[in-house]
N, C-alpha and C positions, 0 to 999 in steps of 0.2 A: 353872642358868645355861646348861649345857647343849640344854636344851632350849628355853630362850629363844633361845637363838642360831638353832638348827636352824629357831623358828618364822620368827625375820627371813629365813634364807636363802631359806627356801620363799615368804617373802611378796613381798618383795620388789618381783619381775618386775611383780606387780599394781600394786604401790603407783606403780611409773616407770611404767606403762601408764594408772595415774588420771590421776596428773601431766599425763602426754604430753597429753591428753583435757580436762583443764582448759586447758592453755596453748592449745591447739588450739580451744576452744569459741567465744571471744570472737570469731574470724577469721571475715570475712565473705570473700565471694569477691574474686579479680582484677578490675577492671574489664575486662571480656569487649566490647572496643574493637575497632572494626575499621580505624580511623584514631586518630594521634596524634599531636601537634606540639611542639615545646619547641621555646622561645626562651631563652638564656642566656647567659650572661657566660662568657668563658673569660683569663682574667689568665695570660699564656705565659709560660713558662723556655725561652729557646731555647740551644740548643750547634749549629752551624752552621760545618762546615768543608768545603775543596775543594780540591782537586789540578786546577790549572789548567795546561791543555799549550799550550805555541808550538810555532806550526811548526817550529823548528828543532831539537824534541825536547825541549827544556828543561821543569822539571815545577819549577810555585809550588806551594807547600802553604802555602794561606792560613785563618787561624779569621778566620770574617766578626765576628765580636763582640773579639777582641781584637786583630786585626790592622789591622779596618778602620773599629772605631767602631760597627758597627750594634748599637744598641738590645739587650740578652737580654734585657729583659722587656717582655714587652706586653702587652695588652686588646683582645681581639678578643669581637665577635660569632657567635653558634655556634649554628646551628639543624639540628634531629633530628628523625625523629622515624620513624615507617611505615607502610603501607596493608595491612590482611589481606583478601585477596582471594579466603581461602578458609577455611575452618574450620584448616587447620596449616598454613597457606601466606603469605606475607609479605614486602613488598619494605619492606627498609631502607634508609634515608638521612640523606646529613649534609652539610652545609659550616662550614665557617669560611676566614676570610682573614685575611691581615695584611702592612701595608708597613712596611718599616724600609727608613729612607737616613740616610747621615750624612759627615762630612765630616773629612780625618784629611791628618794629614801621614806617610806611612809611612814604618815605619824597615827594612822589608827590601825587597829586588830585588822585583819582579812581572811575570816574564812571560804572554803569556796571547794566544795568537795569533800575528797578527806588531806587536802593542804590546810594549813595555818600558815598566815604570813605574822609574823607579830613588827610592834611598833619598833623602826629602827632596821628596820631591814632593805635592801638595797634591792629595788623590782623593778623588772624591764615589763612593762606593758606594750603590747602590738593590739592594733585597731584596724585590721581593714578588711575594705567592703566594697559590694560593686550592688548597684540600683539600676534595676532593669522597668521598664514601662512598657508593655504591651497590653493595645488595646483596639475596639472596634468601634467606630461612630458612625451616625445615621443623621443625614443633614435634615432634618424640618424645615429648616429657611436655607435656598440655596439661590442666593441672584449676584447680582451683576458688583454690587457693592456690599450684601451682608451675608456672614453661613455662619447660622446656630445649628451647632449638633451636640447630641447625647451622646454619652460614652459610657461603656462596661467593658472591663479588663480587668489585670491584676499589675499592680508594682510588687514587685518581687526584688527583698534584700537576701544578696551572701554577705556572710559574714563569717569572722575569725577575730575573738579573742581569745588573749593570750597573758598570762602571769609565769613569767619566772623569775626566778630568788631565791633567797635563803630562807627558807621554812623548815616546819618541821609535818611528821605525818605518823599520828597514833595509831598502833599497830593492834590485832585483835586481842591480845594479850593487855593491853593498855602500855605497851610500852612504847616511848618516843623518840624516836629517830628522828634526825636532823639533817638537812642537807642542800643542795640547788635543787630545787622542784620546779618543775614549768605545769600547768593546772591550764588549760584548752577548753576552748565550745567554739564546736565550728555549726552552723547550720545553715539552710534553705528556705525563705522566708514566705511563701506568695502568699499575697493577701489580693481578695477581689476588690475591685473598686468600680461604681458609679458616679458619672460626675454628668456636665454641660461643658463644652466651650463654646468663642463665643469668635468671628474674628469682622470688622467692619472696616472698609475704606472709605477714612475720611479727609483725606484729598488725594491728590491724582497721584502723591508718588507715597504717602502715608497708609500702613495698615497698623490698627489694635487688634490686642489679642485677649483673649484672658479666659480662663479656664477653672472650676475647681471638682475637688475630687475626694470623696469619704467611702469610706466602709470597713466593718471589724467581720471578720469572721474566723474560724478553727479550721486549719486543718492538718491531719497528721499530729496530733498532739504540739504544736502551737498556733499560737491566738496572735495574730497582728491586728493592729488598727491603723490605717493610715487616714492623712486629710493633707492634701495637696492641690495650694493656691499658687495661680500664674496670672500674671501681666507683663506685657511686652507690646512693644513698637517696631516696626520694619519699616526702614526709606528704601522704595523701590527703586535699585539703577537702570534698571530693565526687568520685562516681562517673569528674566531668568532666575537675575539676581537683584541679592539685596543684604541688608547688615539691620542689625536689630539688636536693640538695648530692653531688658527686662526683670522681673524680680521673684524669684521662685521660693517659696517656705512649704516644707514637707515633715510632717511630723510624724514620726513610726514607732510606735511601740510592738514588741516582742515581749509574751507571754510563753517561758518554756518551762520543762522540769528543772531546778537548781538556778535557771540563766533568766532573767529578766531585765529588761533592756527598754530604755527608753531616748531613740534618737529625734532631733530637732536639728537642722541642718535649713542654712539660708541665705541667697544671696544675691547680689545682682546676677545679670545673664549678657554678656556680650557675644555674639556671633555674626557669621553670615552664612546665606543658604543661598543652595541652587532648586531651580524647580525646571520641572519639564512638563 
């Protein structure tokens, strides 16, 4: 028994190295694409809140989904995809958008400027926004079945909210006017990001994918921070094309004068993509 044992330890290594060599046989290469596009569905979970300042110092802390009615789930449109412009050279890109407005009688104070919303008052809130991803990778590992690459770009949110309602708006004199006020921030968000992805074929018509992506910094007087994580699967039909299931969470805070924002947005990923 002994020495049966002694043969499996020595044998072993070989036996997981045939293994490895079988599983590995059937894999044909990456499609070695120098462009590619997806088109997909993205179905959103949003958590969306803001610390909204009046000029007279005072700070709302509003969640736009349970304070003010807007929508958390949505279905947006979401297209990706890249150009390789070199042998390990690559610009990435993405958008999606989505509007949510709705209409609420609120039950706490809302300052926001120089408006006053007070409790009991009838507010239309508008939310929307378009999320833009451009970026440059550099493949380290480029072969036949795996490509790690680094990334540096910026995701970049527009945005537009929006309050109107029955408020009122104290005047320099301290007197108070009353009326429909609509109180607006529109801005331009880009924030840089560094990340990794990551994509490997692990059978002949299976590719994984996954990616993630941080960084805060200022610019133009506001401060973003984002951190965007991906996983996805692609069945290759052909070289061309292919259909892919996946799951994206990106989390973005905005830091501005009066407007502060912090969006969470999340969801699966259904598409398919052409490559050439």
């Amino acid at each position: 028994m002994m020495m049966r044992s002694r043969t499996v330890q020595r044998t072993w290594p070989w036996w997981t190295l045939a293994t490895l060599l079988l599983i590995a046989a059937p894999l044909s290469a990456q499609p070695q694409s120098n462009f590619s596009i997806s088109l997909g569905w993205f179905p959103t979970n949003f958590s969306t809140s803001a610390v909204l300042s009046a000029n007279d110092g005072k700070h709302s802390d509003v969640d736009l989904e349970n304070d003010l009615g807007l929508n958390s789930n949505a279905s947006n449109v979401r297209v990706e995809g890249f150009w390789r412009f070199a042998a390990r050279h690559r610009l990435d890109y993405g958008y999606t958008s989505w509007r949510r407005s709705a209409e609420k009688t609120i039950d706490t104070p809302i300052d926001w400027q120089d408006r006053h919303y007070d409790v009991g008052a009838r507010i239309k809130a508008v939310n929307n926004a378009q999320f833009i991803k451009l970026a440059y990778s550099y493949a380290i590992v480029r072969s036949d079945v795996t490509e790690f690459n680094v990334s540096g770009g910026f995701d970049t949110i527009w945005n537009r909210t929006s309050l109107e309602g029955e408020g009122s708006i104290t005047g320099p004199n301290g007197s108070l006017q009353t009326g429909n006020y609509k109180t607006q921030e529109n801005y331009i968000a880009p924030a840089p990001v560094f990340g990794a992805n990551v994509s490997h074929l692990v059978a002949t018509r299976t590719l994984v994918r996954g990616s993630a992506e941080y960084f805060r910094a200022s610019v133009n007087g506001t401060t973003g921070k984002v951190l965007d994580l991906r996983g996805s699967a692609d069945y290759l039909f052909t070289p061309t094309f292919s259909a892919g299931l996946g799951y994206n969470f990106v989390g973005y805070k905005v830091e501005r004068a009066q407007f502060d924002a912090k969006y969470n947005f999340s969801g699966p990923l259904l598409y398919v993509s052409y490559r050439r």
